[in-house]
N, C-alpha and C positions, 0 to 999 in steps of 0.2 A: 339206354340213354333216351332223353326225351328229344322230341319230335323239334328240332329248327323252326325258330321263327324268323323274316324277313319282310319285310317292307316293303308294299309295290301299291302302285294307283289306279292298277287296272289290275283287275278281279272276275270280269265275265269274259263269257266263253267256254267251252271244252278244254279248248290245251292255253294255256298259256307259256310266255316265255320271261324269265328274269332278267334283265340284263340290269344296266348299268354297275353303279358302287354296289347293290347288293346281288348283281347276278355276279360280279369278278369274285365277292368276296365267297362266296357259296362254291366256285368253282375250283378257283386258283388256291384260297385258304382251306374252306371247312374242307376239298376234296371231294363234295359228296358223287355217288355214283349213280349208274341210273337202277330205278327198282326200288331207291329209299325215299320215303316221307320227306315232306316239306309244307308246313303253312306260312300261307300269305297273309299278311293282314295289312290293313291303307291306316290303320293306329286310330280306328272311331270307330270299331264294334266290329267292321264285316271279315267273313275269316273264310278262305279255300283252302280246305284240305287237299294237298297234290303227291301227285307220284314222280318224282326225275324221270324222265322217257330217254333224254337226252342231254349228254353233258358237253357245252361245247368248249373254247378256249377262254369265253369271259361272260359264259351265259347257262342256263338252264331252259329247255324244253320240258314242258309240265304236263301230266294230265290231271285235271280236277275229277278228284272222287265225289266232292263233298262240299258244298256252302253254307254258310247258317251267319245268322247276327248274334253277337253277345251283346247282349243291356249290360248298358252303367248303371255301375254298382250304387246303392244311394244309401245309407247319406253320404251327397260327396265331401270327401277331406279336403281343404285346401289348408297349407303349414304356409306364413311367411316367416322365412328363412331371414335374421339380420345378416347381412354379409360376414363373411369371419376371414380371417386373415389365409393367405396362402392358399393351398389347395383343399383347406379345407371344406370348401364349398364342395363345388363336384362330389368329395366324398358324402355330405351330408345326401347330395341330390341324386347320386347313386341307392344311396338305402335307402331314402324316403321311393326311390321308385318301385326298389324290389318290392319293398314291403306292402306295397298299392296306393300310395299317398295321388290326388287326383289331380292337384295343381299345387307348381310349388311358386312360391312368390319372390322375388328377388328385394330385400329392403333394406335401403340406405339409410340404417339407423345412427340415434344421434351418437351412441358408442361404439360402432363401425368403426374399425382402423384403416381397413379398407376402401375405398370410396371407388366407385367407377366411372368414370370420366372420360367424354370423348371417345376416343378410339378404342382404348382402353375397355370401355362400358360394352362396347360392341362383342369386342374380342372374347371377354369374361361372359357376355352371357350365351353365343355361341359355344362355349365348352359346358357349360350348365347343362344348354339344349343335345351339346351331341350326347354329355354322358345321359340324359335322360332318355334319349331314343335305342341307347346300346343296353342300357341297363333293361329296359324295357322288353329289346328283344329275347335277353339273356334270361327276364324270369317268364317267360312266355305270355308275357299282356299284349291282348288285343285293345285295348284302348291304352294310348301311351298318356304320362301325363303331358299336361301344358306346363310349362314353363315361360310364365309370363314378363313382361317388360318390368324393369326394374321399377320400385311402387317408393313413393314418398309416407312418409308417417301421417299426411293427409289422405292420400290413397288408401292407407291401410285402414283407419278411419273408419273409411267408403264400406269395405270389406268385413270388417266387422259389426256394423250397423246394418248390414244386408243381409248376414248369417241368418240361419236358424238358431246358431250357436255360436258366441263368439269365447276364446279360452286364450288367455297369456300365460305364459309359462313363467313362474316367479317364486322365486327361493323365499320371501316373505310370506308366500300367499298361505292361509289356516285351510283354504277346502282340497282334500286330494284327486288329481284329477279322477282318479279311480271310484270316485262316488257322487261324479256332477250326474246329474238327470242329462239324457242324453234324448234329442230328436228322432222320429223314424227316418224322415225326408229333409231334404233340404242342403245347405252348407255347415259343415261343421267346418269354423276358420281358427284356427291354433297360433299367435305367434311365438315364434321363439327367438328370445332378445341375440344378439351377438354376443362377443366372450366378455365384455364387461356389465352383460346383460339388458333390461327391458330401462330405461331412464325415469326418473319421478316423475316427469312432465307426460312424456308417452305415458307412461299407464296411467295417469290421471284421466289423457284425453280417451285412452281407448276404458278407461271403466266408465265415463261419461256416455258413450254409445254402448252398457249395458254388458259387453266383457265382461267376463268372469275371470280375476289373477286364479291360478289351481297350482297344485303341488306336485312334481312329478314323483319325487319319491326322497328317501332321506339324505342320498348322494349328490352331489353336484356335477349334473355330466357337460361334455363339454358342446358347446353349440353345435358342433358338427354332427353328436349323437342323440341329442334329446328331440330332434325331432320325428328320428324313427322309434325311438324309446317309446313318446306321445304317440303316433301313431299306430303301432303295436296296441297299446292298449286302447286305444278308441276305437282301432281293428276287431279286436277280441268283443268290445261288449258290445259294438253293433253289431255282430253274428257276419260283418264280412269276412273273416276267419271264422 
């Protein structure tokens, strides 16, 4: 089994101790004992490798074998996500984590069925966030992504005119994305339309800041998958896989 990852904000010293939501959940759930592995990471590179010494009723007593920083991985991905109906968010933001996506962008596109509003808005991006910090834990990243503030089709805009690369994902588009010339450094930003997909207007204004529409392949997947689809493959040919 591989080595637990968890969450903590304090990382120096010899021994450290777990507590709060992720010392209960390490104790009362996972069970672990003392003698096993456990890394800590604060989810922005720095990582202690520790030993359980001691397991208490809602905590863990640690000893650090080991510290080191991981570097962000470059080029970073950012995908803005159209909102999609139901739960199917989350799951999009679930795979885009596993799979190493670096930021995911929350967008209230003009074919959104969904819209988030008020309280509402709060609530939905709070589960984005928590599944992106779980997911995160579960495939062992030490840099979790961001999941940002939900972005207007101005904002996205912003975001693609700032790229190193900017790519919409578009059942029209002739280039595949599997053969764009691709940056060493910098942002690669992907959007992927919601289920009625990317609008005539949107992608007019986003090929006006230099967007490239690309083809993800012959099928039509549905919003919630295409953007770990796109990532996968923009994975593979930047050599972060």
């Amino acid at each position: 089994m591989t080595v637990p990852v968890f969450l903590s904000d304090v990382l120096d010293g010899p021994e450290l101790v777990l507590g709060g939501a992720e010392g209960r959940h390490a104790a009362a759930v996972r069970r672990l004992r003392a003698g096993e592995r456990v890394d800590l990471t604060d989810g922005a590179g720095a990582v202690a490798e520790c030993v359980v010494r001691e397991v208490l009723k809602d905590a863990l007593r640690l000893d650090v074998t080991s510290r080191y920083e991981m570097a962000a991985p470059q080029p970073r991905l950012v995908v803005v996500q159209g909102l999609p109906k139901g739960d199917r968010g989350e799951l999009a933001v679930e795979m885009m984590t596993e799979a190493g996506v670096d930021v995911i962008v929350p967008w209230a596109a003009s074919r959104s069925i969904t819209q988030w509003k008020g309280e509402r808005a709060a609530k939905a991006l709070g589960r984005w966030r928590s599944t992106a910090r779980e997911a995160g834990k579960q495939a062992r990243r030490f840099h979790l992504p961001e999941v940002t503030e939900p972005a207007s089709t101005a904002r996205v805009e912003q975001l693609l005119a700032g790229a190193a690369l900017g790519l919409v994902l578009h059942e029209e588009a002739a280039e595949p994305l599997s053969g764009v010339e691709l940056p060493a450094g910098g942002d690669i930003v992907v959007v992927v339309g919601p289920e009625g997909g990317v609008g005539d207007e949107e992608l007019g204004r986003f090929r006006a800041v230099k967007a490239v529409p690309v083809l993800l392949g012959p099928t039509v997947l549905r919003t919630s998958t295409a953007g770990v689809a796109a990532a996968a493959v923009l994975l593979a040919r930047t050599g972060r896989w």
